[in-house]
C-alpha positions as CSV (number, residue, x, y, z in Angstrom):
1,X,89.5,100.8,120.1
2,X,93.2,99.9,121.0
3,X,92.6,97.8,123.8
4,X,91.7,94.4,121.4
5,X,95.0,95.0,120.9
6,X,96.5,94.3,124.4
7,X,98.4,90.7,124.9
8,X,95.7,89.7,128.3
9,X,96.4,86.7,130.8
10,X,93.8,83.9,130.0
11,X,95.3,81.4,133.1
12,X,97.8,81.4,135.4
13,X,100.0,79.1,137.2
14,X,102.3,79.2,139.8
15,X,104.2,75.8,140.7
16,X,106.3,75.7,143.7
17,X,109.0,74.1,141.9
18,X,112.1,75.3,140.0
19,X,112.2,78.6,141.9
20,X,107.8,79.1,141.8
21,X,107.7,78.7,138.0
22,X,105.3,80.9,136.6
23,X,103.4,79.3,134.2
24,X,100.6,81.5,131.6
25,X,98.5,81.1,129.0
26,X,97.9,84.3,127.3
27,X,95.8,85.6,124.1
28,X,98.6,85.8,122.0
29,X,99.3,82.1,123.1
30,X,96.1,80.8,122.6
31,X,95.8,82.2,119.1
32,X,99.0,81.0,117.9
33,X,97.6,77.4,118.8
34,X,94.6,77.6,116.9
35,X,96.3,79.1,113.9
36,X,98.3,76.1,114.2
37,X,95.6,74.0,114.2
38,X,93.7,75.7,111.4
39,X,96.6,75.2,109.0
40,X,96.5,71.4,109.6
41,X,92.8,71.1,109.9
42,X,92.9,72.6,106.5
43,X,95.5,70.9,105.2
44,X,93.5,67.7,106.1
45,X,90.4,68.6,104.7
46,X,92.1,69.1,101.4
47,X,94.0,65.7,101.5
48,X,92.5,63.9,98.7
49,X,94.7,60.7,98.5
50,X,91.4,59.1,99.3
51,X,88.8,60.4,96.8
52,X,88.6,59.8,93.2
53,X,87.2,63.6,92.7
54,X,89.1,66.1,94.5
55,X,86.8,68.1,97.1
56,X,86.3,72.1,97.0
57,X,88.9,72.3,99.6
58,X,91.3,70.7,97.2
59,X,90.6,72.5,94.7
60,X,91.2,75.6,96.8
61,X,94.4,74.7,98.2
62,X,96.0,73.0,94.9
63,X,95.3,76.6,93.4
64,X,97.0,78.1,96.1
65,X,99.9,75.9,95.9
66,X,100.4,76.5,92.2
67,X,100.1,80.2,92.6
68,X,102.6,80.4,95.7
69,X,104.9,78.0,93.3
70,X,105.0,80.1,90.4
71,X,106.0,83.3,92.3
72,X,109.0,81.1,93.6
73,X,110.2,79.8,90.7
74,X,109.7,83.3,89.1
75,X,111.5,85.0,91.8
76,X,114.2,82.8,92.9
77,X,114.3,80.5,89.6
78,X,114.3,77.4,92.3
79,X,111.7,75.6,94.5
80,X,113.9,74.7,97.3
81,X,112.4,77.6,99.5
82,X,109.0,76.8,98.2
83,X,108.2,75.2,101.8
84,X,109.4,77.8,103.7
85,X,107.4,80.3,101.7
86,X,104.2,77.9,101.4
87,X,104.6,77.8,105.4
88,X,105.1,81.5,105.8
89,X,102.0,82.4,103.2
90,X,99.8,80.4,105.4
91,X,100.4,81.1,109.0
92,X,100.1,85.0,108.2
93,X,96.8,84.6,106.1
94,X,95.2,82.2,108.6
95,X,96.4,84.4,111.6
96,X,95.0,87.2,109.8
97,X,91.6,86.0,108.1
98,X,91.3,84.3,112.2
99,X,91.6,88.0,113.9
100,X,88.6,89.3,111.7
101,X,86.3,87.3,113.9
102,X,84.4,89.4,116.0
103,X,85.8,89.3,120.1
104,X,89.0,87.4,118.8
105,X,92.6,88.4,118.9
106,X,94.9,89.1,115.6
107,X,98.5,88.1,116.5
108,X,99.9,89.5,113.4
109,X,99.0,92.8,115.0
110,X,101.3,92.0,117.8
111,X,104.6,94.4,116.8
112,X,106.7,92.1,118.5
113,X,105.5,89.1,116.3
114,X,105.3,91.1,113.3
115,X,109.0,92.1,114.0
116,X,110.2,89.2,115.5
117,X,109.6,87.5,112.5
118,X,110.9,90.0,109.8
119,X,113.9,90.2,111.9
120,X,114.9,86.3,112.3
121,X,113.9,86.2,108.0
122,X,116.7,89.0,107.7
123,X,119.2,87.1,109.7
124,X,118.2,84.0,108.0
125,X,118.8,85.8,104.6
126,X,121.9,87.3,105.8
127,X,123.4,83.6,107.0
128,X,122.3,82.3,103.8
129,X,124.3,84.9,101.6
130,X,127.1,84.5,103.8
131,X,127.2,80.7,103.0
132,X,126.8,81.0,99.3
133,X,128.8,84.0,98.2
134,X,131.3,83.6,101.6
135,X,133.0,86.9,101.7
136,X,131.9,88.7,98.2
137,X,128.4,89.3,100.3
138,X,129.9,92.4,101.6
139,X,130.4,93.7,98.0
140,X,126.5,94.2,98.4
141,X,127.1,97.2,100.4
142,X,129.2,99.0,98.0
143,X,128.0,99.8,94.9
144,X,130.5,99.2,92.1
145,X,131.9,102.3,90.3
146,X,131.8,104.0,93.9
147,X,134.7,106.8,94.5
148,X,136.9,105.3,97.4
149,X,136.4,108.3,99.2
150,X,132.6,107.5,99.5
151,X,132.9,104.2,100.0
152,X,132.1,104.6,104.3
153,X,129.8,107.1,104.0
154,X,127.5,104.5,100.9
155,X,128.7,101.5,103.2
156,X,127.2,103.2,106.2
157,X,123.6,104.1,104.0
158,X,123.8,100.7,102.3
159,X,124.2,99.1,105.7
160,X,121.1,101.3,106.8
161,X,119.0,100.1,104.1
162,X,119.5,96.6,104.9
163,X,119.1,96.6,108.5
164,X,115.5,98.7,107.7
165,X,114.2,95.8,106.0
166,X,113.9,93.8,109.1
167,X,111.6,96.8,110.0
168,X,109.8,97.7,107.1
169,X,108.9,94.3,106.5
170,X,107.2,93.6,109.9
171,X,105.6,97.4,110.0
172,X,103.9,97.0,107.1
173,X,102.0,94.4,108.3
174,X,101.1,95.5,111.9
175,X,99.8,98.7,110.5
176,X,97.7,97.5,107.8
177,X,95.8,95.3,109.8
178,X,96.1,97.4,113.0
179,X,94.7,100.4,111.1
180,X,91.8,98.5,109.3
181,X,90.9,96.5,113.0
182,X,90.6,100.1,114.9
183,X,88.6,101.6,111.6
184,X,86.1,98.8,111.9
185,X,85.7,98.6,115.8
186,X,85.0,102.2,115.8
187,X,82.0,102.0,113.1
188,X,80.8,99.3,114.5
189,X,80.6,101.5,117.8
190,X,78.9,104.1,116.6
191,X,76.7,101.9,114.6
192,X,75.3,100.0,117.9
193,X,74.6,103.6,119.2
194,X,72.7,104.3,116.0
195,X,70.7,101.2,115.8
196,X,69.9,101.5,119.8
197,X,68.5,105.2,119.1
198,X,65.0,104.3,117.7
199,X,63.6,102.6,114.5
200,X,63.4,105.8,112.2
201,X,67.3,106.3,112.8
202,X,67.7,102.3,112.8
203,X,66.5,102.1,109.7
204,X,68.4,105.3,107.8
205,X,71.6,103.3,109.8
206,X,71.0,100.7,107.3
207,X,72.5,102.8,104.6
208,X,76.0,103.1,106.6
209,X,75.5,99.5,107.6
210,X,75.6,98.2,103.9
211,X,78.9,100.9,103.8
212,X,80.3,98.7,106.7
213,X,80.0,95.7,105.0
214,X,82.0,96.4,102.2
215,X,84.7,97.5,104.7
216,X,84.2,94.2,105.9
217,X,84.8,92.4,102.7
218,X,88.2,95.1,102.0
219,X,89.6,93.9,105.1
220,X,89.6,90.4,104.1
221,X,91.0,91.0,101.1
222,X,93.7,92.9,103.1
223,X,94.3,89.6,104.8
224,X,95.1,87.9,101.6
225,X,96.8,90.8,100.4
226,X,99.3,91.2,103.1
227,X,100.3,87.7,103.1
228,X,101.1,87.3,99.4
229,X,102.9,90.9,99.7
230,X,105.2,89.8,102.5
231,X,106.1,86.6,101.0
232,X,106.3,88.4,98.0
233,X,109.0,90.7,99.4
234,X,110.6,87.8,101.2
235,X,111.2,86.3,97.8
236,X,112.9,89.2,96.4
237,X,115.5,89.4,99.9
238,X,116.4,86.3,99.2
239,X,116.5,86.7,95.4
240,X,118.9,89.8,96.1
């Protein structure tokens, strides 16, 4: 069940120019693109500049929007990261809502995606401290009222701490959906072999089929779940 995990070559290409520059498309490539271009298709469809009564797909994403703008304000008490975290919040539900599509490819199960991208929000963060609070950042690392002969040894765990966010962030969501992709391809495996074994067993299959279903339906609310969580927690980074 681990190998819909695997970053495959879709097409190659091999120019006898610049040294033979090797040119590929791979999975992981070609699902990036179309999360790209589901986020603006659905952004257009929800455009309603041009209708006097705003479409289901509107309605949808103006709920969204007001959602994903009241955890900002609430968090970080102004809306000038809104866009970053509006941005964020969609490319990881999209990515994930697009890998529950039977025979595609999830690239927020990729953990050098998933890492990749909790580690450049932590350096982000940590610049953006740096700038604001210039040298009293570090002051974040000791803990006031700490005994000066503790001071390395809390710097050293506080240090610790905040490099493991970078991790924790990013883990959190490769397992998640890594864990609920390999549950579901290995039912679904032994549910073909059950279905393929005759109608009397086909038809007491049903029963673990409805069973399936529901797992179905919990791992798309998994995708919507992750997504808000890890902008949730990117909120609270930068709000610390």
């Amino acid at each position: 069940p681990l190998e819909q995990f695997e970053v495959t070559s879709l097409l190659g290409l091999n120019a006898p120019i610049f040294g033979y520059l090797n040119f590929t498309i791979t999975n992981f490539a070609l699902y990036s693109a179309i999360t790209l271009l589901l986020i603006v298709g659905l952004h257009f469809l929800g455009n309603n500049e041009t209708n006097l009564l705003p479409s289901k797909w509107s309605i949808g994403l103006e709920s969204l929007y007001a959602s994903l703008n009241s955890i900002v304000r609430e968090q970080l008490g102004k809306e000038i990261y809104f866009p970053f975290i509006y941005s964020l919040f969609f490319f990881i539900l999209i990515a994930n809502l697009s890998g529950n599509v039977p025979y595609s490819y999830t690239i927020t199960t990729s953990i050098v995606m998933t890492i990749g991208l909790s580690f450049t929000i932590l350096v982000g963060v940590t610049i953006l401290g740096l700038s604001i609070h210039k040298l009293h950042f570090f002051s974040y690392f000791i803990p006031s009222g700490t005994p000066l002969a503790l001071v390395p040894l809390l710097c050293l765990i506080e240090t610790v701490s905040y490099l493991a966010r970078a991790f924790s962030l990013g883990i959190r969501l490769f397992a998640n959906l890594v864990a609920g992709h390999t549950l579901l391809k290995i039912l679904s495996t032994f549910l073909f072999q059950m279905f393929s074994g005759g109608l009397i067993i086909a038809v007491l299959t049903l029963i673990p089929f409805s069973i399936f279903l529901a797992l179905i339906g919990l791992e798309l609310a998994v995708s919507f779940i992750q997504a808000y969580v890890f902008c949730l927690l990117v909120c609270s980074y930068i709000k610390d």
